[in-house]
C-alpha positions in Angstrom: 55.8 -4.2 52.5 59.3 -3.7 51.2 61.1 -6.5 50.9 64.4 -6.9 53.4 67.3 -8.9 54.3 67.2 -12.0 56.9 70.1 -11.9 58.5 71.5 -15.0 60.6 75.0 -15.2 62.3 76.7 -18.2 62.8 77.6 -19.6 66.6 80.1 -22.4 66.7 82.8 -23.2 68.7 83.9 -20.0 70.1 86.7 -19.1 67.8 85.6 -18.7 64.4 85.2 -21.0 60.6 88.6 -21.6 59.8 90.6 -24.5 61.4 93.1 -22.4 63.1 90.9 -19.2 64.6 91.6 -20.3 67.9 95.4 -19.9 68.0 95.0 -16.3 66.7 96.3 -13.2 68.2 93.6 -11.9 70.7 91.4 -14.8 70.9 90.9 -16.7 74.2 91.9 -20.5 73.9 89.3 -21.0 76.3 85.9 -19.7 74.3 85.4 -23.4 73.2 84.2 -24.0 76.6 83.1 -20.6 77.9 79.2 -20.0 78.0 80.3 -16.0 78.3 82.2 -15.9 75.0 79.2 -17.3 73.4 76.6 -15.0 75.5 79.4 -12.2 74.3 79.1 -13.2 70.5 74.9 -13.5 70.8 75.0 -9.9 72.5 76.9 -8.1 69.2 74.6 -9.9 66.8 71.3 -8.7 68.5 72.6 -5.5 68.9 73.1 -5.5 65.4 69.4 -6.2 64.9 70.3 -9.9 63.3 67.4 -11.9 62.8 68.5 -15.1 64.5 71.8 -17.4 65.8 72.4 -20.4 64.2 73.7 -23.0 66.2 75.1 -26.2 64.0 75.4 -29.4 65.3 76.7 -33.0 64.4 75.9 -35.6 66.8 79.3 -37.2 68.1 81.6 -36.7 65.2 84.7 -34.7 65.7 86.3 -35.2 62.1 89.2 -32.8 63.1 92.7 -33.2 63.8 92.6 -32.6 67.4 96.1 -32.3 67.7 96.3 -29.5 66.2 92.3 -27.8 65.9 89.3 -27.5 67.8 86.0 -29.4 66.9 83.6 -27.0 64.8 80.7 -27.4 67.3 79.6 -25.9 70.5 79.4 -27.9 73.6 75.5 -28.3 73.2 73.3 -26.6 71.4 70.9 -27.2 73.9 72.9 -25.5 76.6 73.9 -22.7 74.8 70.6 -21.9 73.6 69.3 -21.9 77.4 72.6 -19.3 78.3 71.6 -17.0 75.5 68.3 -16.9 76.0 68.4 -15.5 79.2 71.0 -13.1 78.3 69.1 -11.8 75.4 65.7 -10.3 74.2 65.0 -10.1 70.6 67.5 -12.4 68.7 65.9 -15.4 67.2 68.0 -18.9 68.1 67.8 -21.5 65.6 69.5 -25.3 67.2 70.1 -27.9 65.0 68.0 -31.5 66.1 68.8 -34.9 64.9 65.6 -36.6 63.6 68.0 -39.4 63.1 69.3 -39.8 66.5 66.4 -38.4 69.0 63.3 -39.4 70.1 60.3 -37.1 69.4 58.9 -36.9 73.1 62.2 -35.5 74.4 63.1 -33.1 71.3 59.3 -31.6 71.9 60.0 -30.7 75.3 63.1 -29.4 75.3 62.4 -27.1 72.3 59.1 -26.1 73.7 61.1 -25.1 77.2 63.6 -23.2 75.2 60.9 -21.5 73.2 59.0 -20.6 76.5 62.4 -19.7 78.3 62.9 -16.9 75.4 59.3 -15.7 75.0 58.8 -17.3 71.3 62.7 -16.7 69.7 63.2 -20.5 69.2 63.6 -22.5 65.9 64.3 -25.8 65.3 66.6 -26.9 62.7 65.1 -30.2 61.8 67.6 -32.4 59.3 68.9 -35.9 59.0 71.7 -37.6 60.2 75.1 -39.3 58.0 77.7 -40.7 58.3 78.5 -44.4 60.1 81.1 -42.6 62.7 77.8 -40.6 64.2 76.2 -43.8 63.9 78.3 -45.9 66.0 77.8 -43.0 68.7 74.4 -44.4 69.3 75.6 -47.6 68.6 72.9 -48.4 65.4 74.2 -48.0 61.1 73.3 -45.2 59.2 69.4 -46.2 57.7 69.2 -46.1 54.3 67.9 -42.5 52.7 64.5 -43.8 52.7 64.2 -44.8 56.0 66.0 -41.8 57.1 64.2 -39.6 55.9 60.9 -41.3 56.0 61.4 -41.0 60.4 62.4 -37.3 59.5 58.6 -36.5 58.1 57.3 -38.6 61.1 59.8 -36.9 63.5 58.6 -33.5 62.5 54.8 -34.4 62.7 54.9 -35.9 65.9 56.6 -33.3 67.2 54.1 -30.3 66.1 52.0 -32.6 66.9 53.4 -32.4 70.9 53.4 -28.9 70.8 50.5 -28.3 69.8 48.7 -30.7 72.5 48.2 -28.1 75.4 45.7 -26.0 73.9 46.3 -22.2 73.2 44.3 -21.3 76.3 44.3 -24.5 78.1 46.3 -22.5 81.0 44.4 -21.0 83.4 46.9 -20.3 86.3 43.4 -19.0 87.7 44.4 -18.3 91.8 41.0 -17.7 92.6 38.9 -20.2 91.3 41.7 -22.7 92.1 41.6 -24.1 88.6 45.0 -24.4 86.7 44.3 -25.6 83.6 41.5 -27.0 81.2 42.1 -30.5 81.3 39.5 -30.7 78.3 42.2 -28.5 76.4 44.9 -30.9 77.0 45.1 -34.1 74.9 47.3 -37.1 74.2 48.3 -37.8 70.4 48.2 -41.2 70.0 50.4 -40.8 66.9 51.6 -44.2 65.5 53.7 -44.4 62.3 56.0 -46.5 60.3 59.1 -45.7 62.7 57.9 -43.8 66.0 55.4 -43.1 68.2 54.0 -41.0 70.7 51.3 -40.9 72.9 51.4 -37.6 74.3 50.4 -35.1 75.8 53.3 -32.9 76.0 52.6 -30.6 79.8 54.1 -27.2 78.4 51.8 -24.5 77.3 52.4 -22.2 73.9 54.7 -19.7 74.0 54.4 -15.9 72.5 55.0 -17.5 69.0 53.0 -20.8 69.7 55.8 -23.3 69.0 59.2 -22.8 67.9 59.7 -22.7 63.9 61.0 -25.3 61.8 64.3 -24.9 59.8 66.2 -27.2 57.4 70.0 -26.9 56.6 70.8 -28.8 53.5 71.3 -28.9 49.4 68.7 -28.9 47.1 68.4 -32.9 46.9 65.0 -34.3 46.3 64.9 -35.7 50.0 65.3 -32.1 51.4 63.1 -30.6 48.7 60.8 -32.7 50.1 61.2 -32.2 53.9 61.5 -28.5 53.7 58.9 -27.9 51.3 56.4 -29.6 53.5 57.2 -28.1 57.1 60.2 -25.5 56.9 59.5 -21.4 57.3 63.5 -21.0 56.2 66.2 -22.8 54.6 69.8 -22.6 55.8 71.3 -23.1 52.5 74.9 -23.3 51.0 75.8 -21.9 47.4 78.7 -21.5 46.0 77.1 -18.7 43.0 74.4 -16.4 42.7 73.1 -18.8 39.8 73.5 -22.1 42.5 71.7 -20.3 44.6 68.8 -18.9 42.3 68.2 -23.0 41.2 67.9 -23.9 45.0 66.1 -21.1 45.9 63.4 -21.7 43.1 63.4 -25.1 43.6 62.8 -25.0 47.4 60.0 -22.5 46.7 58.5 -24.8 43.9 58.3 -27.6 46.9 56.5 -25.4 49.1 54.0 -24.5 46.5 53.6 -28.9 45.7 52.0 -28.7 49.3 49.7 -26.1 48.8 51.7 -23.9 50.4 52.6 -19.7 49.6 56.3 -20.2 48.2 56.6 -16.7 50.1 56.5 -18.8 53.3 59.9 -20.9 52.8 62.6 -18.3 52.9 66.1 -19.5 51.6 69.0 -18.0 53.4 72.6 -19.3 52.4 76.1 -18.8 54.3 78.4 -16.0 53.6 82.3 -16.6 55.2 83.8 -13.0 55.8 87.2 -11.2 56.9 86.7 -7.9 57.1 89.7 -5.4 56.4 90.4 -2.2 54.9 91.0 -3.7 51.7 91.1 -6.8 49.9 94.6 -7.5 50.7 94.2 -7.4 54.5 91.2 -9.5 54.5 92.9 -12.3 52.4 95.9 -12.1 54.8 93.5 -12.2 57.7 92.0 -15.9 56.1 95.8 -17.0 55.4 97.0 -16.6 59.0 93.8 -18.4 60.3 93.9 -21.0 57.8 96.8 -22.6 59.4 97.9 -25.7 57.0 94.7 -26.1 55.8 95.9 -24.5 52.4 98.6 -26.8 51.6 96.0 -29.4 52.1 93.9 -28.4 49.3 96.4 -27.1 47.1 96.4 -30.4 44.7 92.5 -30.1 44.5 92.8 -26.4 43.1 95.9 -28.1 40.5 92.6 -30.3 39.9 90.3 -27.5 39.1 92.8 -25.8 36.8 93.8 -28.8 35.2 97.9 -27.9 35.9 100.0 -28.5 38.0 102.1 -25.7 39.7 105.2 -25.9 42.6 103.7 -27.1 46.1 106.3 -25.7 47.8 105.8 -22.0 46.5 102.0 -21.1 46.6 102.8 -17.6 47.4 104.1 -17.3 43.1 101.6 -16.4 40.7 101.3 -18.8 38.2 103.5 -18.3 35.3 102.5 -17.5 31.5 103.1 -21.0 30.2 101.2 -22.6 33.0 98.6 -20.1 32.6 98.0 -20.5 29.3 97.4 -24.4 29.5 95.2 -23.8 32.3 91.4 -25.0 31.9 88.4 -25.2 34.1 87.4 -28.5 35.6 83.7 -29.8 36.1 83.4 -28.5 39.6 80.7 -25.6 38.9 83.6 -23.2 41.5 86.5 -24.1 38.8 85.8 -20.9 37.0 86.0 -18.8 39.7 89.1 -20.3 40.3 90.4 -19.8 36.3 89.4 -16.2 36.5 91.6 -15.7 39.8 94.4 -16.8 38.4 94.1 -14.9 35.0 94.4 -11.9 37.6 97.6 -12.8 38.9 96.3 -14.3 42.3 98.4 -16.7 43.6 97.4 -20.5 44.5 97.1 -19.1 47.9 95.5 -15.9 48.0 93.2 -18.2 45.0 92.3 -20.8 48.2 91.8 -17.4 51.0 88.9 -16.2 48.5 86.8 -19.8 49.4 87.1 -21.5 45.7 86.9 -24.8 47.8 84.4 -23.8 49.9 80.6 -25.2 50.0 79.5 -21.3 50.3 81.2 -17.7 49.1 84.0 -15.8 50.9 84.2 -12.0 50.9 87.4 -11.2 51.7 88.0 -7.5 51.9 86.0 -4.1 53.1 82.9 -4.1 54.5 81.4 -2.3 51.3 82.5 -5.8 49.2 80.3 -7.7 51.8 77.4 -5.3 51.8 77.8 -5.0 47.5 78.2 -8.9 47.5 74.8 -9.1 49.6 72.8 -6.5 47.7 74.0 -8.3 44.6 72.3 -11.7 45.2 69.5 -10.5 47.1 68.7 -8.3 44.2 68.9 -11.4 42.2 66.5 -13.3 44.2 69.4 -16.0 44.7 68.3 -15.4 48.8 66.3 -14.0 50.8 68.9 -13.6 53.3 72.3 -14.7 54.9 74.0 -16.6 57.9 77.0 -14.9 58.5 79.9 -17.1 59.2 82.7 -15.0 60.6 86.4 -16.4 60.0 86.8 -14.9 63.7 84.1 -15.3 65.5 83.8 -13.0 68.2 86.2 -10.2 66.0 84.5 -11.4 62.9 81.0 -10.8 64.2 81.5 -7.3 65.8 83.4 -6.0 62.3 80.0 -7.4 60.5 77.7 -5.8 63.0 79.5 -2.5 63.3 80.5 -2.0 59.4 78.5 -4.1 57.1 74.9 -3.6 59.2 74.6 0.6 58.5 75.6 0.3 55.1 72.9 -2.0 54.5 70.7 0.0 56.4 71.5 3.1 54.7 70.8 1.3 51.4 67.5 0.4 52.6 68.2 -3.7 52.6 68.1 -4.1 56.3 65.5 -3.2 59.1 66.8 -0.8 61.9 64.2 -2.4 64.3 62.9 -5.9 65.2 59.3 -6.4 63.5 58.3 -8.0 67.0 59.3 -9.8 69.8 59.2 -13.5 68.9 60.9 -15.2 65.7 58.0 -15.8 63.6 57.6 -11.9 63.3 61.3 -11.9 62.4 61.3 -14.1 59.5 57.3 -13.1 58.7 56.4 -16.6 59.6 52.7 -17.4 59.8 51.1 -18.4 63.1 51.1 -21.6 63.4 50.3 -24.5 66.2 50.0 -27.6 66.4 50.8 -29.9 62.7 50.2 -27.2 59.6 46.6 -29.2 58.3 47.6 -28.2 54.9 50.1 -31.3 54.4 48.0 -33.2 55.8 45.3 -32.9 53.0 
């Protein structure tokens, strides 16, 4: 079969990936806490065919300026999964979980319900938790790396392990014989390790898909190499070049293979920021009036990465010949990027509204620059897909549905119809229930 984009699209907060989306003309103020904008947002991306929503989380930390922006999450991914699931009927849903912070019992069963409340369409975004601020929500420290992510490959165990506990056709729901289940069919897991526990059962039947479908967000670090090579179907990546994201890409397929597993199973698929216009100019204005002051901010980093140091107070000026010509590349790996933007005659600002400083690429500009920047790495084999981060959200997500979407389809990089009803078929995921008994040889 012919091999074709993944496509995921981000769902936040409601307004969109740069700090000051929600104070833009034609955006509702209220979408942070409206269940309809995020039902609305769902609705473009299915009809767009996309793959799945991907619903970040951090558990706790706010790490904005609340004066003046809105936090970058939704209210709970839980929640909103539950509101777009019965408002949708294809679109996969992929939540970020805590293994950190949750206890497997209760993450089973609410991914299980979710994944049986939208007929197999649910993933779970299984990854670590950081950071002493998100600690001090639960009120525990951060575990070392080895003990974090030592629960994670317990976490993720136990949990398949849960699902898979009500046998495939342990429900009967038989009226006339009066028999509802096969009680033989339905065992505890008495699953003991280093960290947790469960005894199980878990009461909820499979869904269409069997159990939902493990994800993991995260760098290529040997820790996540190691999670995601053992139990993820997809990676929710971040790369900064096609050459970044051909090493991750490889790397994470070399860790599937480590567990006996067909690299062809782990599909990486990193972010992609857009603001679509009619040409580059718009979009880049479009990313300057939502970035609010988030430019000035990181103006001395970009003096960093050229190694000069140019007015503050006038980032609109192109840099001049003299500062130009002293002008180097720094260590970060995105420096040249930023060299080569300035040797255009960008200036320091429209140089930060084309994402030097960001973890993943911007596309600023026409939908054909988005599609071409898509078709370029995929080619590559630096993904096998995207999540579509929209600087507006709502805006952001029906430009990339109704522009970028038929050009890839008429270039024959993206389906025109679901391959099935549940996620698994989306993604090509193999059936699976219960813990995969491959990593456990």
């Amino acid at each position: 079969m012919t091999r074709k984009l993944i496509i995921g699209m981000h769902l936040g907060n409601g307004y969109g990936a740069s700090p000051a989306a929600w104070r833009m003309p034609g955006v509702d103020p209220m979408n942070f806490t409206s269940y309809d904008a995020k039902v609305r947002h769902a609705q473009t991306a299915e009809r767009g065919k996309l793959h799945f929503l991907f619903f970040p989380d951090g558990p706790g930390t706010l790490g904005v300026d609340l004066d003046h922006e809105a936090p970058g999450f939704n209210l709970d991914v839980m929640m909103t999964a539950a509101a777009v699931a019965r408002a949708t009927t294809r679109i996969g849903m992929v939540a970020t979980g805590s293994t950190t912070f949750n206890e497997p019992f209760n993450l089973a069963r609410q991914f299980k319900a979710l994944d049986i409340m939208s007929h197999g369409r649910m993933g779970w975004n299984a990854v670590t938790s950081a950071g002493e601020d998100v600690a001090a929500n639960y009120g525990q420290r951060i575990p070392a790396s080895a003990d974090r992510y030592g629960r994670a490959h317990e976490m993720v165990q136990i949990v398949q392990a849960l699902w898979g506990s009500w046998g495939k056709d342990a429900w009967l729901h038989d009226q006339q014989s009066g028999r509802f289940a096969r009680s033989e069919e339905i065992t505890p897991v008495n699953l003991q390790g280093e960290y947790i526990a469960s005894r199980g059962p878990l009461y909820i039947p499979p869904s269409e898909q069997g159990q939902p479908v493990i994800f993991h967000a995260g760098g290529a670090s040997p820790n996540a190499l190691n999670l995601a090579g053992r139990f993820a179907s997809a990676v929710i990546g971040a790369a900064f070049s096609i050459e970044h994201a051909q090493m991750q890409r490889q790397a994470f397929r070399g860790a599937a293979a480590s567990f006996g597993r067909d690299p062809d199973e782990i599909k990486y698929i990193p972010g992609l920021i857009t603001a679509i216009g009619p040409d580059t100019r718009t979009g880049l204005d479009r990313r300057i009036a939502i970035a609010g002051n988030s430019f000035e901010q990181r103006a001395p980093y970009l003096q960093q990465m050229l190694g000069v140091r140019f007015d503050l107070d006038r980032l609109d000026n192109p840099l001049n010949r003299q500062t130009l010509a002293r002008a180097r590349a720094s260590q970060d790996p995105r420096a040249e990027k930023a060299l080569r933007l300035a040797q255009e005659g960008w200036s320091p600002r429209d140089i930060l509204a084309h994402g030097v400083i960001e973890p993943q690429p911007v596309v600023a500009g026409t939908a054909t620059e988005v599609a071409d920047h898509m078709q370029s790495w995929f080619e590559a084999e630096a993904a096998d897909g995207f999540w579509i981060a929209p600087s507006l959200e709502i805006e952001g997500g029906e430009d990339f549905v109704d522009q970028v979407v038929p050009i890839l389809q008429e270039r024959g990089l993206f389906h025109t119809e679901y391959a099935g009803p549940t996620l698994r078929a989306h993604l090509g995921a193999p059936d699976q229930y219960g813990v995969d008994q491959r990593i456990l040889a």
